[in-house]
C-alpha positions as a Markdown table, in Angstrom:
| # | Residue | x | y | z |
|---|---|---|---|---|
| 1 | Unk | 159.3 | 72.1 | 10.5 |
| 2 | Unk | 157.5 | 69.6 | 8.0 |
| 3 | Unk | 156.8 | 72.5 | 5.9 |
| 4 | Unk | 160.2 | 73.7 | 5.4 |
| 5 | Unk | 161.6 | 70.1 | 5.1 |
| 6 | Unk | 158.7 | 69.7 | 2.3 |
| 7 | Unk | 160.1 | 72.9 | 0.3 |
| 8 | Unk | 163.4 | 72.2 | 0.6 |
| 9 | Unk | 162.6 | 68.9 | -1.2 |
| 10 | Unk | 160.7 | 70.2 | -4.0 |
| 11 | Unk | 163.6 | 73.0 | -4.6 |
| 12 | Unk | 166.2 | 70.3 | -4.7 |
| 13 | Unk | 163.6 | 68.0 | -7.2 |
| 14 | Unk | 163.2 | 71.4 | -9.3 |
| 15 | Unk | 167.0 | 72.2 | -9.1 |
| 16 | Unk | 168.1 | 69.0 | -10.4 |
| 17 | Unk | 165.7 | 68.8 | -13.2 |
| 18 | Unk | 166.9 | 72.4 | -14.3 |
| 19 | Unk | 170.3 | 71.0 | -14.8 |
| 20 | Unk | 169.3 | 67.5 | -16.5 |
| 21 | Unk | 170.7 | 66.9 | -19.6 |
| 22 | Unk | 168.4 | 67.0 | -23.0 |
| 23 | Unk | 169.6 | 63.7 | -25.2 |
| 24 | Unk | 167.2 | 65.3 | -28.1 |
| 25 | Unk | 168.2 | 68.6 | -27.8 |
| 26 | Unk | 171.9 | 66.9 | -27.9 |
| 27 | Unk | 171.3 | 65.1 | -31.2 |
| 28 | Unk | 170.5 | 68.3 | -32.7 |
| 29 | Unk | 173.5 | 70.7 | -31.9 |
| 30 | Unk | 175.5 | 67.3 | -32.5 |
| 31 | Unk | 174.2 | 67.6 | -36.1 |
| 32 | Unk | 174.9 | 71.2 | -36.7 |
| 33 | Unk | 178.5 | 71.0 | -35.3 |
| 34 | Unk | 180.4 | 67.4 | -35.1 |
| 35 | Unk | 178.7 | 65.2 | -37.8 |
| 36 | Unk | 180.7 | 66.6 | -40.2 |
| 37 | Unk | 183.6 | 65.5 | -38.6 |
| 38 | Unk | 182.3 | 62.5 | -36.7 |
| 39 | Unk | 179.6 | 60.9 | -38.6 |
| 40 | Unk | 176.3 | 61.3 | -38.0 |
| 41 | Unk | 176.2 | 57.9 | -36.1 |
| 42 | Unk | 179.7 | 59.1 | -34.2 |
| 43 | Unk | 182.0 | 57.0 | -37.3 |
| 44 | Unk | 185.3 | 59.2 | -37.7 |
| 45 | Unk | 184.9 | 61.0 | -41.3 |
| 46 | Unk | 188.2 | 59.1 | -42.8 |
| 47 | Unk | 188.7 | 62.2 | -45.0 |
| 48 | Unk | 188.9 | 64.5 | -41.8 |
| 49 | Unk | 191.0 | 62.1 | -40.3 |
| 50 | Unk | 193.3 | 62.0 | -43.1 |
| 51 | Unk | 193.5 | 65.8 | -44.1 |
| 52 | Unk | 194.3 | 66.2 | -39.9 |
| 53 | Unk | 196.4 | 63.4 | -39.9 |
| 54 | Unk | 195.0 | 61.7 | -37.2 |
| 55 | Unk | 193.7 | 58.6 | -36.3 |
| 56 | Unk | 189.6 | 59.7 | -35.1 |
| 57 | Unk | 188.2 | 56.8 | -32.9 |
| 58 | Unk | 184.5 | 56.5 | -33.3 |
| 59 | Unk | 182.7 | 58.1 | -30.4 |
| 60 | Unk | 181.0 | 54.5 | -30.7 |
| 61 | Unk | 184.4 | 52.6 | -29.4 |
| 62 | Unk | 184.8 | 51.3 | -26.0 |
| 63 | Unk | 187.6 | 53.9 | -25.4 |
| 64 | Unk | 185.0 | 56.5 | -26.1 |
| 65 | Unk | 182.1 | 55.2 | -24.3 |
| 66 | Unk | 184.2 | 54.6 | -21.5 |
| 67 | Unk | 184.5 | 58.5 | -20.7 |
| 68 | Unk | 182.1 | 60.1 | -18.3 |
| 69 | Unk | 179.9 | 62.3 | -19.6 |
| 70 | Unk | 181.6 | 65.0 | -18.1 |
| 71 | Unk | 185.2 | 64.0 | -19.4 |
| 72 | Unk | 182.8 | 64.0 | -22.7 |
| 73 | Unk | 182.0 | 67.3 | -22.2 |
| 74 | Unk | 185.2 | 68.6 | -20.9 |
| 75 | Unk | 186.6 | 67.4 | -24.7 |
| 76 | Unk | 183.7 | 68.9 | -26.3 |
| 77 | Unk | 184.4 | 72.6 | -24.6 |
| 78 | Unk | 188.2 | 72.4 | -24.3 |
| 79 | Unk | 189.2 | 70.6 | -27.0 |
| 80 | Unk | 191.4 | 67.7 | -27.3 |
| 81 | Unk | 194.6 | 67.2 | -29.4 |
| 82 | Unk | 193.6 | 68.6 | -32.8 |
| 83 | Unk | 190.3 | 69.1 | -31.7 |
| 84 | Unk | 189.4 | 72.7 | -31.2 |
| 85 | Unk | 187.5 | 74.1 | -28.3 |
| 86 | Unk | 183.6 | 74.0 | -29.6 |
| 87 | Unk | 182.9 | 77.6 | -28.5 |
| 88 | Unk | 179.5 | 77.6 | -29.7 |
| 89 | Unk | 178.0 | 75.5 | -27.2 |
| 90 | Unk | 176.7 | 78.0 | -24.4 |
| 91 | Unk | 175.6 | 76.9 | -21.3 |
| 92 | Unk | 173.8 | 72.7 | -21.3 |
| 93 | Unk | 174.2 | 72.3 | -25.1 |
| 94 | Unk | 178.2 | 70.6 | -24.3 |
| 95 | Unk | 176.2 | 68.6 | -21.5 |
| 96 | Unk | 173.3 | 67.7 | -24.2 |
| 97 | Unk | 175.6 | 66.4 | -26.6 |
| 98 | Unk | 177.8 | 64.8 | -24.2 |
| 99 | Unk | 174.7 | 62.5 | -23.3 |
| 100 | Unk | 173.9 | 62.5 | -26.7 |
| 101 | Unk | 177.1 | 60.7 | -27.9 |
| 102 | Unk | 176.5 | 57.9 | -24.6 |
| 103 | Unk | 173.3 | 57.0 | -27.0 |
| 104 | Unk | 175.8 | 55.4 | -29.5 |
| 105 | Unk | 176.8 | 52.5 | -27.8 |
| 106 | Unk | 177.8 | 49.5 | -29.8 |
């Protein structure tokens, strides 16, 4: 019985790490798809925001930061006003960056 309690703890451990999010890996696919539009330290591009006529909060605001990561994430693959769905993130890459943009705390 000890055994099987043992194993069943070390499969949960081992589950949960598979599905930990990866704040570098994040930063990264952050860089290659929203710094263009949200700065590279999460500051609305004002030209974006202008050309979409928009007002972009930075992901830095309290309103932001306030989200969970997964209503972060739920923006990120879904989309959000004129945001579009961001299609290319596959799989933990919307999680990554979703933990990713809780780094930019004021």
């Amino acid at each position: 019985m000890r055994t099987i309690f043992t194993i069943g703890i070390i499969l949960a451990t081992s589950a949960a790490g598979a599905y930990a999010t990866d704040v570098k890996a994040g930063q990264a696919a952050y860089g290659k798809a929203c710094k263009s539009c949200h700065g590279a330290d999460g500051t609305a591009n004002p030209a974006i925001a202008k050309m979409m006529k928009v007002e972009m909060r930075g992901l830095q605001s309290p309103e932001v930061q306030a989200l969970s990561e997964a209503e972060i994430k739920r923006v990120i693959v879904e989309g959000q006003g004129k945001m579009k769905p961001l299609t290319s993130f596959a799989g933990a890459a919307a999680g990554d960056v979703a933990a990713y943009v809780k780094t930019m705390k004021k």
